[in-house]
Steps between C-alpha positions, in 0.01 A plus 500: 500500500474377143258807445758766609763347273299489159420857613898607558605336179185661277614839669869430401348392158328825457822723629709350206242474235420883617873594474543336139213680399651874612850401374342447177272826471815698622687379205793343684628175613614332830843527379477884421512580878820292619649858339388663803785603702261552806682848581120612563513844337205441324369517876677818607355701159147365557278768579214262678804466763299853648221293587670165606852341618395199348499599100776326448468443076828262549318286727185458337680378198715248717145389642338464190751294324558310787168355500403667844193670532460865522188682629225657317561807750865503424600896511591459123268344391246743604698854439797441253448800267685352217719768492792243400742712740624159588548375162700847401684391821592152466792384368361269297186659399255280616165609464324437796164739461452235203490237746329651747201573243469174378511352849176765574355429144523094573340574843274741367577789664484860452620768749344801568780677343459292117119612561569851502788449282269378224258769568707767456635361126108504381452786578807694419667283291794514717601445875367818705664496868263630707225361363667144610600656785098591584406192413669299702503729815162388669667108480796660675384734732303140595822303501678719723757615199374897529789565691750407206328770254816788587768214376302409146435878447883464372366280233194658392522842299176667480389707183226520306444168250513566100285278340623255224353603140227292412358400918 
């Protein structure tokens, strides 16, 4: 019994100490989020809502500074676009894509979508939509998220890229 209680406290040990260590990257501090009004619209701009009902940006924060844990998997987590619709949104401006990358940069994770991201900016210089959109489409058409393509095609505006002078 001893054993599973060092193990429950080291795990609540790590939760905190991992939650310190995104609300520092992110810039902000516990007391920054009491602002939230928890009115959710953050949730009802986000644009991973197509692939999930549970991207819910207001909860995540309420989780994080909380001290509970929140998944690796989280919908989030994985697929937030940083498209800060939800910071244009918010009433108070808080900027939760900054959050949510320094929770995936102190977990080291990248999604598909910063992959492709980043490839498209060395090569073009600049974000190029469909080439994002090719490169992640063999992890979606995996994940089962194929069948969201007609909703992001309001997003995405394909044209031919211009380089940047000098790439």
């Amino acid at each position: 019994m001893q054993q599973t209680d060092n193990n429950i406290e080291h795990t609540i040990f790590n939760i905190e100490h991992l939650n310190k260590k995104i609300i520092g990257m992110s810039g902000y501090k516990r007391e920054d989020f009491s602002v939230c009004l928890g009115c959710k619209i953050c949730a009802s701009v986000c644009t991973v809502n197509d692939l999930s009902i549970d991207a819910n940006p207001q909860e995540l924060l309420s989780s994080l500074f909380l001290g509970r844990t929140v998944e690796k998997n989280h919908p989030l987590v994985l697929f937030c676009t940083n498209c800060y619709r939800c910071t244009h949104n918010c009433p108070w401006g808080i900027r939760i894509p900054e959050i949510i990358r320094a929770f995936r940069e102190t977990l080291g994770i990248e999604s598909q979508f910063e992959k492709a991201f980043k490839g498209a900016v060395k090569i073009w210089g600049r974000v190029y939509e469909p080439y994002v959109f090719l490169k992640s489409a063999t992890y979606m058409l995996k994940e089962g998220y194929i069948r969201y393509v007609p909703k992001w095609f309001e997003y995405i505006s394909f044209h031919l890229p211009y380089k940047i002078k000098g790439r």
